[in-house]
C-alpha positions in Angstrom: 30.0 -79.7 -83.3 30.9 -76.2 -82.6 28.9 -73.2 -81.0 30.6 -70.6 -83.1 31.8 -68.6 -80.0 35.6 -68.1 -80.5 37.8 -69.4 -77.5 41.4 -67.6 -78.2 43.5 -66.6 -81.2 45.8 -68.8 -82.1 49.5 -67.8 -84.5 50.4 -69.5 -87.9 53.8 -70.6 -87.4 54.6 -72.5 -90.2 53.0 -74.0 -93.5 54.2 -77.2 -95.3 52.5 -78.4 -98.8 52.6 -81.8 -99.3 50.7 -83.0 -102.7 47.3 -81.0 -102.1 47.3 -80.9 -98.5 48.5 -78.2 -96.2 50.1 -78.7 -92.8 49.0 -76.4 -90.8 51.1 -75.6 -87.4 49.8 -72.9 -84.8 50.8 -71.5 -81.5 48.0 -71.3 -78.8 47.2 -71.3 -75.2 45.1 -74.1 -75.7 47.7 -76.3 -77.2 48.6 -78.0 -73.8 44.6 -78.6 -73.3 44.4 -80.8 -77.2 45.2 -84.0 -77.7 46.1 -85.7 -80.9 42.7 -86.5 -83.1 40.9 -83.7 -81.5 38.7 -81.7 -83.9 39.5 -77.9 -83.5 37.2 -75.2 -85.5 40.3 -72.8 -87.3 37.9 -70.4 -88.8 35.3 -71.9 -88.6 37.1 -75.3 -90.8 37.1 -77.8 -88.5 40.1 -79.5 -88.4 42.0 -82.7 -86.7 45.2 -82.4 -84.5 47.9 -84.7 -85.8 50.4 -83.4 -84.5 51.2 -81.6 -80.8 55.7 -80.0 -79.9 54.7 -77.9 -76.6 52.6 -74.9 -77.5 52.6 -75.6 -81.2 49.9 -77.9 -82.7 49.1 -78.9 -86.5 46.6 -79.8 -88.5 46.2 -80.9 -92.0 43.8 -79.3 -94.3 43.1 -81.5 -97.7 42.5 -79.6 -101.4 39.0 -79.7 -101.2 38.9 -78.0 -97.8 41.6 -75.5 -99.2 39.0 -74.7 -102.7 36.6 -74.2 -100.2 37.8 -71.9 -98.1 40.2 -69.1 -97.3 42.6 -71.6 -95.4 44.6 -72.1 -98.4 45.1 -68.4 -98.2 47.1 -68.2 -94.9 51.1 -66.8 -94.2 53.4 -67.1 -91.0 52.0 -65.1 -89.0 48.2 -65.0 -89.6 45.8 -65.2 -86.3 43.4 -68.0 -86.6 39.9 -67.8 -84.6 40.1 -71.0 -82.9 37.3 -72.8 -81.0 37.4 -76.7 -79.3 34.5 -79.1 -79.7 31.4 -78.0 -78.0 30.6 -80.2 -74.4 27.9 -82.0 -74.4 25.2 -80.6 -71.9 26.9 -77.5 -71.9 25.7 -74.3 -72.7 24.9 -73.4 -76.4 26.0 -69.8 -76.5 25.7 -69.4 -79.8 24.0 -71.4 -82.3 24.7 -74.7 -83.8 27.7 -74.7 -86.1 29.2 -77.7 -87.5 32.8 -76.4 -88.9 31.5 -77.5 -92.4 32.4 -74.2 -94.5 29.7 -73.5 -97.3 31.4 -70.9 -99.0 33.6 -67.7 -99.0 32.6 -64.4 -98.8 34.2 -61.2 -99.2 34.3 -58.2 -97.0 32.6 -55.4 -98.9 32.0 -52.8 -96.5 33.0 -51.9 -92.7 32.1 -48.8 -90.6 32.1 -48.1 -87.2 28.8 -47.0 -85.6 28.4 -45.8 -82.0 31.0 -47.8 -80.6 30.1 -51.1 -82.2 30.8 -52.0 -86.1 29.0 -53.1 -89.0 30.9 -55.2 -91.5 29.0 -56.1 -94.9 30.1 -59.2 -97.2 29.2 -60.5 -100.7 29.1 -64.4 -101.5 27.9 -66.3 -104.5 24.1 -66.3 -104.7 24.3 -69.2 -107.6 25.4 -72.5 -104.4 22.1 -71.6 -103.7 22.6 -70.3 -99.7 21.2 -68.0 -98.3 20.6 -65.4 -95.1 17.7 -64.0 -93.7 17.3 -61.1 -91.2 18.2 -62.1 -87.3 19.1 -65.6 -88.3 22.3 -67.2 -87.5 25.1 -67.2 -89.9 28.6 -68.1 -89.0 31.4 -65.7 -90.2 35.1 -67.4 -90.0 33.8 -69.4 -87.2 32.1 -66.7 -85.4 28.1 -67.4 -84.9 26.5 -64.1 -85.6 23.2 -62.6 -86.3 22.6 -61.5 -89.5 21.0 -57.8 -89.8 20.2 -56.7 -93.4 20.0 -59.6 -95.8 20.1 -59.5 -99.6 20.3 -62.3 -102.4 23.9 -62.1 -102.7 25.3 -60.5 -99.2 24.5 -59.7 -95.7 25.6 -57.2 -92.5 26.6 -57.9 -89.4 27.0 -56.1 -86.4 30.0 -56.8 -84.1 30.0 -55.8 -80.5 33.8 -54.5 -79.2 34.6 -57.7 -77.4 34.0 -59.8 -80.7 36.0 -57.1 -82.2 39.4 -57.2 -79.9 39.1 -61.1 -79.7 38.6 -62.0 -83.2 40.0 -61.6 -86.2 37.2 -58.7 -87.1 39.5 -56.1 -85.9 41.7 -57.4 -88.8 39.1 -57.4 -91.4 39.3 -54.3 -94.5 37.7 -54.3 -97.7 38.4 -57.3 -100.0 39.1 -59.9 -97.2 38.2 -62.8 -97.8 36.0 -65.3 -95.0 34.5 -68.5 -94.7 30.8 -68.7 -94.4 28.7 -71.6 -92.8 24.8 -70.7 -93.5 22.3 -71.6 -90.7 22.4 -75.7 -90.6 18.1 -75.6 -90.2 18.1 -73.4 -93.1 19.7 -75.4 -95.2 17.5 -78.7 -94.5 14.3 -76.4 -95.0 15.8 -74.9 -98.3 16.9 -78.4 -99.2 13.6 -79.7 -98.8 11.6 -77.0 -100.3 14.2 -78.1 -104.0 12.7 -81.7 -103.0 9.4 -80.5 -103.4 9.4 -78.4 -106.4 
């Protein structure tokens, strides 16, 4: 369980196919505060450690994880938002995020306003998810509020520090993230199919 508020960035620093999985190997300043099967939200994917060589950890992402999201996308080199395990009876910051990726989005618009921005994507309405205006939605691991909401894509606005600490300030038109829709929502929406 996760609280989508991004702890660091960490650095891809190698990628290694074997059959459809992906070893994943990063460089962070939290390496030397993991341990091996700890679940670490890359992106918003949560992810187990299987692997820790000084400040480099790795992970393995499996081919359903890598149709799913934009993991299967990443080059030496790439930052990752990173976030550990949320403490229990600590503060939720954020909102409740579990590091199960719905779907991806892509960035369709961004424009700075007023010293804050406002990035816009598009996702496929048809897996039946959905936003609505000032609920939660978590974008590449980052829980956000949503602020215009429309069948098939959203806005959100993104204060500076989200901006230099995330990969937001990374973000142009036709980048691809991974979306995690509000986990309330999608009982209630579930439920409401149950019903019909």
């Amino acid at each position: 369980m996760f609280t989508g508020i991004i702890e660091t960035l960490g650095t891809v620093q190698k990628l290694q196919k074997e059959g459809g999985n992906l070893h994943i190997s990063i460089r962070s300043n939290l390496t030397s505060e993991l341990k091996i099967d700890q679940s670490v939200s890359h992106n918003g994917v949560c992810l187990t450690v299987v692997s820790i060589n000084g400040d480099v950890y790795t992970v393995t992402a499996i081919e359903e994880t890598l149709d799913k999201t934009n993991l299967g996308n990443l080059e030496v080199g790439d930052f990752v938002n990173l976030e550990r395990a949320m403490k229990l009876g600590a503060r939720l910051d954020g909102h409740i995020v579990q590091g199960h990726v719905d779907q991806t989005a892509v960035c369709i618009a961004s424009e700075q306003k007023d010293g804050s921005w406002v990035f816009t994507f598009q996702y496929e309405p048809g897996l039946n998810n959905a936003t609505i205006e000032k609920g939660s939605i978590t974008v590449d691991g980052v829980s956000l509020t949503v602020v215009d909401s429309e069948k098939d894509h959203f806005s959100v606005a993104i204060i500076p520090y989200t901006y230099e600490h995330t990969r937001f300030n990374s973000y142009k038109k036709g980048a691809i993230v991974n979306l995690e829709f509000d986990v309330i929502g999608k009982y209630v929406a579930r439920l409401m199919q149950l019903r019909e």
